[in-house]
N, CA and C atoms as a LAMMPS dump frame, in Angstrom:
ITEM: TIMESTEP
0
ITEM: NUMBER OF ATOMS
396
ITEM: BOX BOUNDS ff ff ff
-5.0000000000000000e+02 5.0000000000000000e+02
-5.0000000000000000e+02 5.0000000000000000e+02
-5.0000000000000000e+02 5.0000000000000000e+02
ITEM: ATOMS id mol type element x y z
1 1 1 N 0.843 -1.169 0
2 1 2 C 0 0 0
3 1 3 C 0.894 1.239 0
4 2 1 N 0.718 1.868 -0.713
5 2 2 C 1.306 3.342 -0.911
6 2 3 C 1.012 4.462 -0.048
7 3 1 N 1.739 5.607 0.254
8 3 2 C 1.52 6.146 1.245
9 3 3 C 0.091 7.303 1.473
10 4 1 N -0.252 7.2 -0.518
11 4 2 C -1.467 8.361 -0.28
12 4 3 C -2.579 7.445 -0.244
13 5 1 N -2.873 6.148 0.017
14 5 2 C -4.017 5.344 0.044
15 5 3 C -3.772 4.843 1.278
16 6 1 N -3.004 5.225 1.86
17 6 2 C -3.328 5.239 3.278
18 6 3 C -3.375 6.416 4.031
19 7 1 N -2.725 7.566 3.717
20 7 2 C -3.47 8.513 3.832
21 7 3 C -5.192 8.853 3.797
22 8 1 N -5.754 8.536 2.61
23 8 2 C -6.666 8.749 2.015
24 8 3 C -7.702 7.976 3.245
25 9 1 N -7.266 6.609 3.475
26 9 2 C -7.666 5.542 4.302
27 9 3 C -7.913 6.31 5.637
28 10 1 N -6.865 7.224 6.291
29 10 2 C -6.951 7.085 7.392
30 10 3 C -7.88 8.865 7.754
31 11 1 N -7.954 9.999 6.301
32 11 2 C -8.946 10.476 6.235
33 11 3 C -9.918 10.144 6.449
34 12 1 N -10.352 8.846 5.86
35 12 2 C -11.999 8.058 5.795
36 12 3 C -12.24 7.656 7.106
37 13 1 N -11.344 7.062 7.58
38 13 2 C -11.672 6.764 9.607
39 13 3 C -11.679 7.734 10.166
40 14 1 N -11.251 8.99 10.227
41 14 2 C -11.508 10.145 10.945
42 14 3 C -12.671 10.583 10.632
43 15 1 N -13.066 10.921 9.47
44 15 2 C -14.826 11.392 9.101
45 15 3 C -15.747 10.601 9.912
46 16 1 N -15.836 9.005 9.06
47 16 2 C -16.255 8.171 10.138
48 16 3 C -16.435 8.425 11.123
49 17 1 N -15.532 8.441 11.76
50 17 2 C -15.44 8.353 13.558
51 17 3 C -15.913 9.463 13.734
52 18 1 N -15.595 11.23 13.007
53 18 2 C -17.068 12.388 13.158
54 18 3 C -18.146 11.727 13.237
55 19 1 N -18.367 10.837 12.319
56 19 2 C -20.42 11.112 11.822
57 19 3 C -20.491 10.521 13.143
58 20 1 N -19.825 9.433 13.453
59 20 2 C -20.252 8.421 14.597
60 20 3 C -20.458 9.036 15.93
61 21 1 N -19.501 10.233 16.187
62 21 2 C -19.654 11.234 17.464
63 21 3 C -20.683 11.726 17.46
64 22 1 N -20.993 12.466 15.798
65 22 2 C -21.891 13.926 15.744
66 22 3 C -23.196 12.595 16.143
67 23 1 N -23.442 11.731 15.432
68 23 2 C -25.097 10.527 15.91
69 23 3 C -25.182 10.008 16.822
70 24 1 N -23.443 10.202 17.918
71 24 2 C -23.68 9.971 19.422
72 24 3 C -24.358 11.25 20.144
73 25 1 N -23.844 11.955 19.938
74 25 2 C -23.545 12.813 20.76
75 25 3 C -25.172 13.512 20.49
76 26 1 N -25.847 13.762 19.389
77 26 2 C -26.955 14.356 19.069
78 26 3 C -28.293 12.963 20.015
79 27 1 N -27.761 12.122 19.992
80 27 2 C -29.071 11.268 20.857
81 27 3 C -28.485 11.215 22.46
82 28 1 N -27.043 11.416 22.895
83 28 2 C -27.194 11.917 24.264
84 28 3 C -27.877 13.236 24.515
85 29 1 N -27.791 13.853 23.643
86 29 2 C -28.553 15.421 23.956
87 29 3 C -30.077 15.062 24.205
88 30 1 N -30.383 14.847 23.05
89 30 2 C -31.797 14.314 23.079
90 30 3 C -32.5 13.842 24.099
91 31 1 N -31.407 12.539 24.341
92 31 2 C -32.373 11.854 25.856
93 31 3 C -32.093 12.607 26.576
94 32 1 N -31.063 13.01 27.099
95 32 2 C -30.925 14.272 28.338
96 32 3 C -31.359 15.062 28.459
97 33 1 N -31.828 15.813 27.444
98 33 2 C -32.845 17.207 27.821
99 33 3 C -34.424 16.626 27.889
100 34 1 N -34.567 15.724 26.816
101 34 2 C -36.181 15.517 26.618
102 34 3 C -36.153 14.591 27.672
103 35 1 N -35.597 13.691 27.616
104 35 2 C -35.805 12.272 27.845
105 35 3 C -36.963 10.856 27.25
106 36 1 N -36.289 11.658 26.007
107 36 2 C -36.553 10.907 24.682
108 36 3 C -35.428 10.091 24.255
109 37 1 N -35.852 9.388 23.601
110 37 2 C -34.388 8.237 22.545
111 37 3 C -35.173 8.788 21.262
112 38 1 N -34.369 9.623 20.574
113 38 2 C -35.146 10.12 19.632
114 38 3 C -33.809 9.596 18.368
115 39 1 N -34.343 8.659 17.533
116 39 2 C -33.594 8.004 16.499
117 39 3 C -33.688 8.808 15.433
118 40 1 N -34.698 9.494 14.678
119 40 2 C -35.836 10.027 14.109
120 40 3 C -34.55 11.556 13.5
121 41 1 N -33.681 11.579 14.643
122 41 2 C -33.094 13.358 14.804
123 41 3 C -32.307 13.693 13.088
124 42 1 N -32.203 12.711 12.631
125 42 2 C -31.258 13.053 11.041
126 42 3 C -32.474 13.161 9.934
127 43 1 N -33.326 12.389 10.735
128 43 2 C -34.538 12.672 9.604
129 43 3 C -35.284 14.081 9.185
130 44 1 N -35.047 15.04 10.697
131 44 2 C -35.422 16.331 10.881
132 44 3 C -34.288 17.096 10.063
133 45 1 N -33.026 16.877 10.268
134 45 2 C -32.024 17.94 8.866
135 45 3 C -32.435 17.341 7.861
136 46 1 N -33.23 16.255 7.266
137 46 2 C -33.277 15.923 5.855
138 46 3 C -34.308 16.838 5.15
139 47 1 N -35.273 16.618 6.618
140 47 2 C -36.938 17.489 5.967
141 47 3 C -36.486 19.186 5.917
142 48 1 N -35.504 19.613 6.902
143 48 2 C -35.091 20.972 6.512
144 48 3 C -34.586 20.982 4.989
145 49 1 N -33.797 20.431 5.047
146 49 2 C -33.127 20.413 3.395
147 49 3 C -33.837 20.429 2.544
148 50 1 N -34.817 19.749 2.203
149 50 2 C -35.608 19.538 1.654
150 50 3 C -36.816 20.787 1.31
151 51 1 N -37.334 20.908 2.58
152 51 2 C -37.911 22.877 2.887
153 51 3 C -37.345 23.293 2.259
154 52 1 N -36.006 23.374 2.208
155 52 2 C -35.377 24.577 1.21
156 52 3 C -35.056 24.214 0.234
157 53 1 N -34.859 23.537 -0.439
158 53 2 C -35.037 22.83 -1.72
159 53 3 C -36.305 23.177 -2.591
160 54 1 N -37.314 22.83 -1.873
161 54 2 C -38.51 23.312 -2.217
162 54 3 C -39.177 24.432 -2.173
163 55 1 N -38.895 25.204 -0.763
164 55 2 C -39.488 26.35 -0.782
165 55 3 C -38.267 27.658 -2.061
166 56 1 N -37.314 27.366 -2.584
167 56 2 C -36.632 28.463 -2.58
168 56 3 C -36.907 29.46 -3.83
169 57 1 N -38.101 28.269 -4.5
170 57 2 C -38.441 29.551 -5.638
171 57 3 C -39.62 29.512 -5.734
172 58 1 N -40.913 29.116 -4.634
173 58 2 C -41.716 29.911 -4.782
174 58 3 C -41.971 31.054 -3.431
175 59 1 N -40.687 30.825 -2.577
176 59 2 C -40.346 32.099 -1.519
177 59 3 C -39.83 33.069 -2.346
178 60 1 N -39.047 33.037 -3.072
179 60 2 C -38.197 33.726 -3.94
180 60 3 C -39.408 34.657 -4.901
181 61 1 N -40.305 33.925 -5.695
182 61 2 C -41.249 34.727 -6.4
183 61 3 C -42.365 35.364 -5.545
184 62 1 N -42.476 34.515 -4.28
185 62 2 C -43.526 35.551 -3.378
186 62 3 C -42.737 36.493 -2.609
187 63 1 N -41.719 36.464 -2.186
188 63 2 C -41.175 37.895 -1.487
189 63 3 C -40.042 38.221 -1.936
190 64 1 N -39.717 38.035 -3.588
191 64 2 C -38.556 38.826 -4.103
192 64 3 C -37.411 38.907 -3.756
193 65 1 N -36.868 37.824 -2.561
194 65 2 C -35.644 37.984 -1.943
195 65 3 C -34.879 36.351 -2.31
196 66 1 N -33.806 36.44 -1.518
197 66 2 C -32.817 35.073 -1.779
198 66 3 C -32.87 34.155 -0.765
199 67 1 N -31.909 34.477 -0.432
200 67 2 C -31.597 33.294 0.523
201 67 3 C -32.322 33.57 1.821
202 68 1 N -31.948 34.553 2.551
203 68 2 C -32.497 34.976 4.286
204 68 3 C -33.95 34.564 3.565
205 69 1 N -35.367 35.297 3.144
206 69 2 C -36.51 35.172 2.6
207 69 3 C -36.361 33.691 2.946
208 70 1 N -35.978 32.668 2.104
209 70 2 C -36.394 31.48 2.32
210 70 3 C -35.765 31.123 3.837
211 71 1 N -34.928 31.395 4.314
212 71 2 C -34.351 30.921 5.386
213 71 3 C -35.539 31.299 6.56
214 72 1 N -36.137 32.379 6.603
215 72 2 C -37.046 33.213 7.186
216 72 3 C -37.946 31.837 7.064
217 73 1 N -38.576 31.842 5.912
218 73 2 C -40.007 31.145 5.682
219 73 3 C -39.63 29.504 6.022
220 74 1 N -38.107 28.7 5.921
221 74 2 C -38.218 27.84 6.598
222 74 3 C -38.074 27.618 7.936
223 75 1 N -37.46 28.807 8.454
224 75 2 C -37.407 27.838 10.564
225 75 3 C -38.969 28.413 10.342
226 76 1 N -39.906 29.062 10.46
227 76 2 C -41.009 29.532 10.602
228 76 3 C -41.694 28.054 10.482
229 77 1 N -41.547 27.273 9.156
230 77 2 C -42.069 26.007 8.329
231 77 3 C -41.796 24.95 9.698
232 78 1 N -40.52 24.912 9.828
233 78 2 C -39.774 23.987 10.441
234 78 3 C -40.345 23.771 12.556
235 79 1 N -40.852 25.543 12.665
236 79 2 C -41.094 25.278 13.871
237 79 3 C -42.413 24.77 14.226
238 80 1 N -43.215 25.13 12.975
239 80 2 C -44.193 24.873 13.166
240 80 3 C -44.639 23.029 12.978
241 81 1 N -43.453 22.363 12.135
242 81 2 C -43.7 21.425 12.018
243 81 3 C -43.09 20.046 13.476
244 82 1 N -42.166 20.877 13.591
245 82 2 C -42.037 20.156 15.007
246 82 3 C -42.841 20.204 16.593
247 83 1 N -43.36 21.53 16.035
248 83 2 C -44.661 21.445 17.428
249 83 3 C -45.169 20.509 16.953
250 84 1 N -45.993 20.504 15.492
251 84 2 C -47.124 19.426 15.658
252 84 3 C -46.232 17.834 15.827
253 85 1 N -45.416 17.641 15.398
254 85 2 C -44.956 16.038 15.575
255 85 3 C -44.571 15.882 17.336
256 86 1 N -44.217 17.109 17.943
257 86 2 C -44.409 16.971 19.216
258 86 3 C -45.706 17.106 20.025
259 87 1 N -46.688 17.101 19.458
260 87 2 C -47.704 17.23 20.278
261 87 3 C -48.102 15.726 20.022
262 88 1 N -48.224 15.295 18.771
263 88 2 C -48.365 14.081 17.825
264 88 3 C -47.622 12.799 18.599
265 89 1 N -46.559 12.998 18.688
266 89 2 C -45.827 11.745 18.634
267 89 3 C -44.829 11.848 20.271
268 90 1 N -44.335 12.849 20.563
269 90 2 C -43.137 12.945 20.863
270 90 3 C -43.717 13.005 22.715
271 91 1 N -45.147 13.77 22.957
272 91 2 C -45.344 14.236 24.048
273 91 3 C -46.204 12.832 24.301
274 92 1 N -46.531 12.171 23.578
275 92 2 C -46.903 10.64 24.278
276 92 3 C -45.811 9.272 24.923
277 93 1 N -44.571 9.47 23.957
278 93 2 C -43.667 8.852 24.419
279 93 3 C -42.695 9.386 25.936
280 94 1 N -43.023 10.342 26.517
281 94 2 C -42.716 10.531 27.589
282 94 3 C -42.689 10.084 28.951
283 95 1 N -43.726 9.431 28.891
284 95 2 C -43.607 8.349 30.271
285 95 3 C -44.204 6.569 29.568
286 96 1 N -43.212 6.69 28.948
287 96 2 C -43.494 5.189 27.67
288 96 3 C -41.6 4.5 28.2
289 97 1 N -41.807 3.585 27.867
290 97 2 C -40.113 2.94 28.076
291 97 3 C -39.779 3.238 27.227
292 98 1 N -38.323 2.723 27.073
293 98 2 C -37.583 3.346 25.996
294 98 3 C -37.431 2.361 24.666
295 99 1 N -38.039 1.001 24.581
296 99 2 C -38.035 0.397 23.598
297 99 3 C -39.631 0.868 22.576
298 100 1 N -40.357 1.535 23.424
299 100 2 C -41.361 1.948 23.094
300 100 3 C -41.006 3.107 22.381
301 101 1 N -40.474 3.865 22.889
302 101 2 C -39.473 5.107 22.047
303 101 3 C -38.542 4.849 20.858
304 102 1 N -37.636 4.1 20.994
305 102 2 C -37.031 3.331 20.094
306 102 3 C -38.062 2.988 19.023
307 103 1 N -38.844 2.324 18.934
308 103 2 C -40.056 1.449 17.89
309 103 3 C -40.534 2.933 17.035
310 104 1 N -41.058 4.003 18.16
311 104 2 C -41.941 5.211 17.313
312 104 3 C -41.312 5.82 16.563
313 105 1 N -39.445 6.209 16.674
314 105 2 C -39.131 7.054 16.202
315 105 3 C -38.445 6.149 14.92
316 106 1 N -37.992 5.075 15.217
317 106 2 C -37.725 4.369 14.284
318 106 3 C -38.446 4.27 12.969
319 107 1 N -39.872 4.362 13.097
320 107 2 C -41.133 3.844 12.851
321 107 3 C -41.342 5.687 11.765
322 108 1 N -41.489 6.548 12.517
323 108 2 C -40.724 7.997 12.287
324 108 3 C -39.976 8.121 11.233
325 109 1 N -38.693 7.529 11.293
326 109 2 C -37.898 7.46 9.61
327 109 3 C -38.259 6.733 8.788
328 110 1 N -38.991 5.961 8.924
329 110 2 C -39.68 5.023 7.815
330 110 3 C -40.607 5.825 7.489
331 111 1 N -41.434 6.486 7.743
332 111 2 C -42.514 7.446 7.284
333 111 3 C -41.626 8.549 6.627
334 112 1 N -40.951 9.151 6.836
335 112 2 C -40.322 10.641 6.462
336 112 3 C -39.612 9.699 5.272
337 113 1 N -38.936 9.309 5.328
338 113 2 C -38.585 8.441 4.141
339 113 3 C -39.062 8.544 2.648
340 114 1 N -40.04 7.392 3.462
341 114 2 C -40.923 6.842 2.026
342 114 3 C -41.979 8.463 1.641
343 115 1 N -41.854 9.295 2.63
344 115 2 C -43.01 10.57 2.499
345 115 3 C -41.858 11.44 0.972
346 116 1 N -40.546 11.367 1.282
347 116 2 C -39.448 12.431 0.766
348 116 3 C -39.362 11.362 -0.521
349 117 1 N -39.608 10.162 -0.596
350 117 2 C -39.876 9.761 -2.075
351 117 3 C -40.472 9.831 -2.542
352 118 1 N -42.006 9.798 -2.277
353 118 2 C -43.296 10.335 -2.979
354 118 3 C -42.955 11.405 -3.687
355 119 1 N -42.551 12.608 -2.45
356 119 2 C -43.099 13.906 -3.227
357 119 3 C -41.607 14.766 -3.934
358 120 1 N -40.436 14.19 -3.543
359 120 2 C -39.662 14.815 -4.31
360 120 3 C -38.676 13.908 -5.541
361 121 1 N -38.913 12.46 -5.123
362 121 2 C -38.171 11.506 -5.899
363 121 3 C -36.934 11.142 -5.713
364 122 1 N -36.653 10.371 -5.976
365 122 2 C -34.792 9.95 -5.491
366 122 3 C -33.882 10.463 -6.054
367 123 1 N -33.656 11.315 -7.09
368 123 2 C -32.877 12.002 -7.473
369 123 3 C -31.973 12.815 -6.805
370 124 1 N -30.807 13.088 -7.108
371 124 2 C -30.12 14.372 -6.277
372 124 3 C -30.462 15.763 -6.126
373 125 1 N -30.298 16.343 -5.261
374 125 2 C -31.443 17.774 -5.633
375 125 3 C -30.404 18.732 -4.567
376 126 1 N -30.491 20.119 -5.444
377 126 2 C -29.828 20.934 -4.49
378 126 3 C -30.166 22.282 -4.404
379 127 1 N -29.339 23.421 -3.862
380 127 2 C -30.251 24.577 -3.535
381 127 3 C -29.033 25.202 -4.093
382 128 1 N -29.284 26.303 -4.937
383 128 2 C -27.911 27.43 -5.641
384 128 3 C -27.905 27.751 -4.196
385 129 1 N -26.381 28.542 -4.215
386 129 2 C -25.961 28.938 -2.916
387 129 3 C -26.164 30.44 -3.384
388 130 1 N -25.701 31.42 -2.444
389 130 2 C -26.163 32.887 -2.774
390 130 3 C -25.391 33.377 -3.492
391 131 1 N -25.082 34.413 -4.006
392 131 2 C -24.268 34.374 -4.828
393 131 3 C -23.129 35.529 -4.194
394 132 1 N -23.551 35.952 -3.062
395 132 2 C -22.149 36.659 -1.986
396 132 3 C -21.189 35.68 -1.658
């Protein structure tokens, strides 16, 4: 093995070992503040992404602006959509065990999922960046 394919190699275990912190470390938060096991938490940056993916040109043709405009109109989107899945889903699993928690939120990415294939398709999809 040559020295830049192991280089390259030992780049790839460090990322790794990020994602693996950032998906620890985001479900110790989780249970610790809520005291939830909330599996579900990567599914919530997908549906943001997605918000803006979608919202950015018909925010763009309704209030004439770029990026902030849509950024505006998605946490607005975004907060409103996590009240309701917390009133929905999240404020019943609270005095539920935690395999019971485990099952809903699990249960959670399987819905957001198959919901983000319906309506936008599997394709790659992205958002122009601003142009500052």
């Amino acid at each position: 093995m040559d020295f830049a394919t192991f280089l390259v190699q030992c780049l790839n275990a460090v990322q790794y070992g990020l994602l693996l912190f950032l998906v620890a470390s985001g479900l110790t938060l989780i249970f610790g503040i809520m005291g939830v096991i909330n599996l579900a938490h990567g599914s919530f940056y997908m549906i943001g992404a997605y918000l803006a993916f979608g919202l950015a040109a018909p925010v763009a043709a309704a209030f004439g602006g770029g990026f902030f405009s849509v950024l505006a109109v998605g946490v607005v989107l975004a907060v409103a959509l996590g009240y309701l899945l917390e009133w929905a889903f999240f404020a019943y699993l609270y005095e539920r065990e935690h395999l019971q928690q485990v099952l809903m939120t699990y249960a959670l990415i399987l819905v957001f999922e198959e919901l983000r294939s319906m309506l936008v398709g599997n394709d790659v999809h992205g958002v122009q960046a601003p142009s500052w």
